[in-house]
C-alpha positions in Angstrom: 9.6 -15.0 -15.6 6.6 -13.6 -18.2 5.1 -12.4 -15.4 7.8 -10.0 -14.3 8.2 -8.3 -17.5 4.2 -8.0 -18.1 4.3 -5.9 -14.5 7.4 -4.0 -15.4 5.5 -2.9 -18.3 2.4 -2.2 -16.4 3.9 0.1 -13.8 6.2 1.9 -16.7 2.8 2.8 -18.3 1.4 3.5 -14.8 4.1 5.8 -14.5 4.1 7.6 -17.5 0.2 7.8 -17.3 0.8 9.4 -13.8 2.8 12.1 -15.5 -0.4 13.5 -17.3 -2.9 13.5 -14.2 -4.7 16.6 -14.2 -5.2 18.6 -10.6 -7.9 16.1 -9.0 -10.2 18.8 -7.7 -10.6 20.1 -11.4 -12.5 16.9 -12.5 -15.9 16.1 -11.3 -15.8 12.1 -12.2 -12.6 12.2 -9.9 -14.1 10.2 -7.3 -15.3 7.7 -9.1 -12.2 7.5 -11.5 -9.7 6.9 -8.7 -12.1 4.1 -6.3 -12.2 2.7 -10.0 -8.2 2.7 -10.6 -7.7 1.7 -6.9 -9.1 -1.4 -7.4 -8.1 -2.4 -10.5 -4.6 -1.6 -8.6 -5.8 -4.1 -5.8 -6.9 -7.0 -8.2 -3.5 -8.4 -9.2 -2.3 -8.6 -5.1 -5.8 -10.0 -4.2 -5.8 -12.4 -6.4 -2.2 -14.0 -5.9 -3.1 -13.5 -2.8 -6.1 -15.7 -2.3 -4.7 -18.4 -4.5 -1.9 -18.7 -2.1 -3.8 -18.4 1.3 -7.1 -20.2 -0.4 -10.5 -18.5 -1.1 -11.9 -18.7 2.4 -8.8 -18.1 4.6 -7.8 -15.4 2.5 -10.9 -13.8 1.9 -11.5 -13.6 5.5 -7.9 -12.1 6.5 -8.6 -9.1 3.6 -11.8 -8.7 5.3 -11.2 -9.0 9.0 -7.5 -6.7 8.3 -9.9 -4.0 5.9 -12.4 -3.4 7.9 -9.8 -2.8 11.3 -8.1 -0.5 9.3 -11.0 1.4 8.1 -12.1 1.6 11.7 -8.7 2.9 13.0 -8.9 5.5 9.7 -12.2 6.7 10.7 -11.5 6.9 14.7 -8.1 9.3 14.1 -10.4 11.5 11.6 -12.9 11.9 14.6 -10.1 11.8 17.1 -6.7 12.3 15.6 -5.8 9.1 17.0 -3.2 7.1 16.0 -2.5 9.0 12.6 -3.3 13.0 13.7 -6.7 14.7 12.9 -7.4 15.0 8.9 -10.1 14.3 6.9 -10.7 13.4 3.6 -12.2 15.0 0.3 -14.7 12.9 -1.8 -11.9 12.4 -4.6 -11.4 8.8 -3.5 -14.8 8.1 -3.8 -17.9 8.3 -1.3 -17.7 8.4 2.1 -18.7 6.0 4.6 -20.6 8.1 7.4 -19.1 10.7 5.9 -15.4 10.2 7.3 -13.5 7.6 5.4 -13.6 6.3 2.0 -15.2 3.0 1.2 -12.7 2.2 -1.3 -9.9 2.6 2.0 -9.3 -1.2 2.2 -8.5 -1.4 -1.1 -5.7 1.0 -1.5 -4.6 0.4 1.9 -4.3 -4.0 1.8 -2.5 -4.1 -1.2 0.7 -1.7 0.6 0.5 -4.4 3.5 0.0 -7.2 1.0 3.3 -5.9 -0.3 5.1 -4.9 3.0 4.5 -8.2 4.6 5.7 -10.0 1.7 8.8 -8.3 1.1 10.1 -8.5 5.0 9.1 -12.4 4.9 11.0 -12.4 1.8 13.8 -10.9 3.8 13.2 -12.2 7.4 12.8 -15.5 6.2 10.4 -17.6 8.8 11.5 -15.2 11.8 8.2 -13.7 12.4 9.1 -11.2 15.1 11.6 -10.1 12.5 8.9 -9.8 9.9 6.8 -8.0 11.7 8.9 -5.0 12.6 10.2 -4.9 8.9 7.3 -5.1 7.4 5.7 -2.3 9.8 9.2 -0.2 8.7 8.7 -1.0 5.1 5.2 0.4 5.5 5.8 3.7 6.7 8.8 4.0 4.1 5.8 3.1 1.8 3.8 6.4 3.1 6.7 8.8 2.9 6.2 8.7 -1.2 2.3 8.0 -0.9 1.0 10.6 2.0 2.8 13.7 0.4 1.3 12.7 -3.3 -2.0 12.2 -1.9 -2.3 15.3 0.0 -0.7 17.3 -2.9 -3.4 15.8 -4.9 -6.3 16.9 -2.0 -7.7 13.3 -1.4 -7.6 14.2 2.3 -5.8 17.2 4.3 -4.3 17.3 7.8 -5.4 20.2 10.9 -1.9 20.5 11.7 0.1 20.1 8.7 4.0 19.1 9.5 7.3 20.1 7.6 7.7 17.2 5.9 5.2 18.3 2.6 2.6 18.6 4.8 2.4 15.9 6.9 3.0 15.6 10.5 5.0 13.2 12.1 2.2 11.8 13.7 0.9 10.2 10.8 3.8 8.3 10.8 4.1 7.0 14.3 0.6 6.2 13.5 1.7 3.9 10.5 4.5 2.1 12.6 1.9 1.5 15.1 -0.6 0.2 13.2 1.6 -1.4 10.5 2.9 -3.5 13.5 -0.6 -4.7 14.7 -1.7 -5.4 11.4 1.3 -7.1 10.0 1.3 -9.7 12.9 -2.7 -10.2 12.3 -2.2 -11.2 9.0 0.8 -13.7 10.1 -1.4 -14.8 12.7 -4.5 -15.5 10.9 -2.1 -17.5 8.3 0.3 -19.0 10.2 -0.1 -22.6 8.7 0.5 -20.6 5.6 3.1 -18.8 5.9 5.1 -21.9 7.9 4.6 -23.9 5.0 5.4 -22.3 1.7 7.4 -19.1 0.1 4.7 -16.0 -0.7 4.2 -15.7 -4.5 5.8 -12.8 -5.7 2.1 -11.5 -7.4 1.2 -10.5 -3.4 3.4 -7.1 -4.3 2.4 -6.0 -7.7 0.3 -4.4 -6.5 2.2 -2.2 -4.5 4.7 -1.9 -7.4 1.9 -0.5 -9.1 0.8 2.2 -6.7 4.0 3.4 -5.9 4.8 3.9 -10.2 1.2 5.9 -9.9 2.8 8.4 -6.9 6.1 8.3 -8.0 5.2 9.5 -11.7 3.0 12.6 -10.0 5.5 13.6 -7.1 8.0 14.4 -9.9 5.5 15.7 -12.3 4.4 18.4 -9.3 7.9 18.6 -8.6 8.5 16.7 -5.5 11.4 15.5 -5.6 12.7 14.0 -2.4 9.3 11.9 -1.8 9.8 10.4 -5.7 13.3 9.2 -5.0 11.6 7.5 -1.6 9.0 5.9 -3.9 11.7 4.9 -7.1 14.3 3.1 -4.7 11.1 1.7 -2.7 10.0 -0.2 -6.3 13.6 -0.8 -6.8 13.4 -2.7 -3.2 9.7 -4.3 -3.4 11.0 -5.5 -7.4 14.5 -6.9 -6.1 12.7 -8.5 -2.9 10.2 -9.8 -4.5 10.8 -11.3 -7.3 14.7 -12.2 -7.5 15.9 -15.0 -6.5 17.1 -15.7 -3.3 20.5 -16.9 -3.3 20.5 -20.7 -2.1 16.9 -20.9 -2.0 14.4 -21.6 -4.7 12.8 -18.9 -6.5 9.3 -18.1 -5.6 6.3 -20.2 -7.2 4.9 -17.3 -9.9 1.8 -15.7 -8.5 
């Protein structure tokens, strides 16, 4: 029970610290300041994570799951398939081939790390039902993150949509994609995730990153995309890491 309290404290000062971000574009180390926070982000998901699934299994999954995704990301900013044509800005780091950041997988795992845990947290050991809630959970995750991040000019979209910006597209896209990868990482840890509960560690991560968003949608005064992202760490917190009536709590993670 520690643990929960250490991460409460971690995303209120992520939060607050979010609330003091300076515009991104103004600051030249911003690249290399925000591939650095994004992975200290990742690190406590990775590594409950890997201790559950074991070094080699889980390692593998990350990888084969990251580098998909960065291939998807890097097709639609050619393309504008599945997400809509955008592209990025170096203020997420340096660009591989010049079209997607390398440090993509690890802001993008740690929001499916945290997805798929919460909707097997709620699905139980239906996996069709996990699945589709996880892929929903994901692109609720990305109505408080895309309109941040392009607020922020880490990438910008050709055809911009009403909701802040961002076209509904990008979020058929996210279903899409958050289905496919959702029921990769089930199936590449089936044995796993038949046997035992997911540690409630897999979605600090994603409590983190959603404090970082939240925090700078109100500070720029978005208000209907911070709500998203405050009821969203309200649900990934509750799911998570409550729990379950009639069951046994989670092993800590």
């Amino acid at each position: 029970m520690d643990r929960i309290w250490l991460l409460i404290a971690s995303s209120a000062v992520v939060f607050i610290s979010s609330l003091t971000v300076v515009d991104f574009g103004s600051v030249r180390e911003a690249g290399s300041i925000s591939a650095l926070a994004v992975a200290l982000f990742a690190a406590p998901s990775f590594a409950s994570f890997i201790r559950w699934a074991g070094w080699k299994k889980g390692t593998l999954a990350l990888a084969a799951v990251g580098a998909t995704a960065t291939a998807v990301e890097g097709i639609s900013v050619l393309t504008g398939f599945p997400y809509g044509r955008f592209s990025y800005s170096d203020a997420l780091g340096p660009l591989l081939l010049g079209t997607v950041p390398f440090a993509l997988p690890l802001s993008y795992l740690p929001m499916l790390l945290g997805a798929v845990s919460v909707a097997r947290r709620i699905s139980g050991t239906d996996r069709l039902r996990t699945v589709l809630s996880s892929a929903a959970i994901l692109v609720a995750f990305d109505l408080a993150l895309d309109p941040g991040a392009v607020a922020a000019g880490l990438w910008e979209w050709e055809d911009p949509g009403i909701y802040y910006g961002v076209p509904a597209t990008n979020y058929l896209g996210w279903a899409m994609t958050g289905l496919a990868y959702s029921a990769a990482m089930l199936i590449l840890l089936r044995k796993e995730a038949g046997s035992r509960e997911m540690p409630p560690g897999i979605s600090a991560s994603a409590i983190l990153t959603l404090s970082f968003w939240t925090g700078y949608l109100f500070k720029i005064g978005y208000p209907l995309p911070g709500t998203v992202g405050a009821a969203l760490i309200a649900l990934v917190y509750c799911a998570s890491w409550l729990p379950v009536k009639g069951k046994q709590s989670a092993s800590s993670g």
